[in-house]
N, C-alpha and C positions, 0 to 999 in steps of 0.2 A: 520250552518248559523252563522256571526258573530254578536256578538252582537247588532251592529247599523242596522242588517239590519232586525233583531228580532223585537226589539225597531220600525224599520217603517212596519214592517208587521203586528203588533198589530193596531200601531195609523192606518193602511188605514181600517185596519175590524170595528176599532171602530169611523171611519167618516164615513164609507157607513152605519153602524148598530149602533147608539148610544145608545139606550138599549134594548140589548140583552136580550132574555126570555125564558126559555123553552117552546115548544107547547105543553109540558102536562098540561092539564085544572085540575086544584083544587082550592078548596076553607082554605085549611088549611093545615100544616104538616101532619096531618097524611095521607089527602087526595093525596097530594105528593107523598108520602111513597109508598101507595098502588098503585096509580097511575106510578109509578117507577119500582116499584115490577112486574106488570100487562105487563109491556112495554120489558120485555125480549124477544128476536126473536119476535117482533111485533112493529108494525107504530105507530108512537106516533097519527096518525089519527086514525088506528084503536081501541085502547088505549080508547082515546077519545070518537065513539060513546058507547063503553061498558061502559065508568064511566059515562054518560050521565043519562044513567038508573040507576045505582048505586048508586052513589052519595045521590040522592034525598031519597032514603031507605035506605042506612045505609054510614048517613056525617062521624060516630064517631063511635069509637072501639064497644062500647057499642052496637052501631045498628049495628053492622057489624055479632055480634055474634047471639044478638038477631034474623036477617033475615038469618042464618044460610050456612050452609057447601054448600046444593043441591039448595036453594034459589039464593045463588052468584052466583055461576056456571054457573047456566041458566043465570045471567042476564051477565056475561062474554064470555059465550060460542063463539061468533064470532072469538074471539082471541084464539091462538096457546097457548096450554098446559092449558089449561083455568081448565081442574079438578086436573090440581099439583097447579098452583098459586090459586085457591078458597083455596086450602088446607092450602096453607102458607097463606095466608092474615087471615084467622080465628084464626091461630095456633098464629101468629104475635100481633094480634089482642087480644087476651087473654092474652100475653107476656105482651103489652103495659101496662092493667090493672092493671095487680099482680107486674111488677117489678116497674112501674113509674107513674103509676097513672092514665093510660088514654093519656098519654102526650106522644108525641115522642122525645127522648130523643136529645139531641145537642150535641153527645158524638158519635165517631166512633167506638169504642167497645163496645160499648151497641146498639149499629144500627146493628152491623157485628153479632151481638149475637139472630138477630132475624129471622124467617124462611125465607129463600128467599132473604135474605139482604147481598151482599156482598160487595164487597170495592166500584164498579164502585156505585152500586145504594147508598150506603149509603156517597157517596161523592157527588152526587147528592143534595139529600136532605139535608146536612148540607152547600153546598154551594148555593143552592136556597131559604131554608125556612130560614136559619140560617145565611148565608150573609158570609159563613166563607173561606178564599180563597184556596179553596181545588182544584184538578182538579180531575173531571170524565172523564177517558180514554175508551169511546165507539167506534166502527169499524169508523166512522165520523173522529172522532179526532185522533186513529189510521193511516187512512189513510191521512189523509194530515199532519200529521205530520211525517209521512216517506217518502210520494212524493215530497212535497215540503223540505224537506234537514230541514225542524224545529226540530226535534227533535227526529231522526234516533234511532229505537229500535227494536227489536225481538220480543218484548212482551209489553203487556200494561203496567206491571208493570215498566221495562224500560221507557214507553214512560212518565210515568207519574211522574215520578224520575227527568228525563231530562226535563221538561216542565218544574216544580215547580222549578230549578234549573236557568234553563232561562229566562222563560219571567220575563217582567221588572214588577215590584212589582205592579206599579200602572196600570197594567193591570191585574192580578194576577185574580182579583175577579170575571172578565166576561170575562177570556178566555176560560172557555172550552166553554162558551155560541157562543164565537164568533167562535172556528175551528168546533162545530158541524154544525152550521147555513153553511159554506163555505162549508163543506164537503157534507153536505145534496143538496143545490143549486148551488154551482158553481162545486167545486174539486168532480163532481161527479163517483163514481167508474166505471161504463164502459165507458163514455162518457164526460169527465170534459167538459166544459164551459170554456176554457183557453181564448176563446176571451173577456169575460165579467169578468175576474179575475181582484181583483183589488192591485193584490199580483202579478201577472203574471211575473214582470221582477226582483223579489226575491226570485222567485223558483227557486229549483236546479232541477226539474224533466227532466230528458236527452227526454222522449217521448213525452212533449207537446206539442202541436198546436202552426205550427207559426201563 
């Protein structure tokens, strides 16, 4: 895609969505974090009613360890992998403590260094709690940026190479906000919404909907 039409593919996501937000519900970084962490192979709705319960027993590293390993678990269980992520969120959780103080760090290798923390989640949270203009490349942003011709890759790491490379800087900071929102609701994977696309005549997708 050339660059002027990058340039209008951003400004029409950021005039139908002017501030874009992730739908995982927290109250703080580290709530993020875990909330981040929790949302692998699962909905960020799902996500959501387990940190409902969560949240309110243990906000902060501290309570997190204090209401323990088989306490989280239970109150996770609804969600996929729920006694490996209890596992990492405890284990993460006493990392916080001992290397930074309780604090989640604003640093991608001290995020990447934590259980459960890899590049997509820890780019997350340094570009939602921390405002930093990173991109998280999720199956969402993945796939509309190889259908629609934005930003053609093999891998996420490709795509997120090429992303940070193109888009225009002053969108930088709530694009992956705005290609996960369009992938989730419009570009969706078995059935896109091509009529309500408000990109539609800047995709290169050869199968679209006329």
């Amino acid at each position: 895609m050339k660059p002027e039409a990058v340039s209008e593919f951003f400004r029409r996501l950021a005039e139908h969505t002017p501030e874009p937000r992730t739908e995982l519900e927290y109250g703080s970084p580290y709530q993020l974090l875990v909330a981040t962490v929790l949302s692998a192979q699962t909905t960020d709705k799902g996500v959501n009613l387990a940190t409902r319960r969560l949240f309110p027993l243990a906000p902060t590293p501290q309570a997190m360890l204090a209401l323990g390993e088989g306490q989280l678990a239970e109150c996770i269980k609804t969600i996929g992998f729920f006694r490996a992520k209890a596992k990492n969120v405890i284990n993460l959780s006493r990392l916080l403590i001992e290397r930074h103080m309780g604090e989640v760090p604003p640093d991608r290798a001290a995020l990447e260094a934590l259980p459960g923390v890899g590049r997509k989640t820890a780019n997350v949270v340094l570009n939602t709690a921390f405002r930093q203009p990173v991109m998280a490349v999720d199956r969402h942003v993945f796939r509309v940026a190889n259908r629609t011709g934005l930003a053609p890759g093999s891998g996420v790491d490709e795509v997120e190479t090429t992303l940070m490379k193109t888009v225009p800087p002053n969108y930088l900071l709530d694009a992956h906000h705005w290609l996960i929102l369009h992938g989730r609701y419009v570009c969706t994977a078995k059935k896109p919404l091509c009529s309500a696309c408000c990109v539609y005549d800047l995709c290169y997708w050869s199968d679209k909907a006329n």
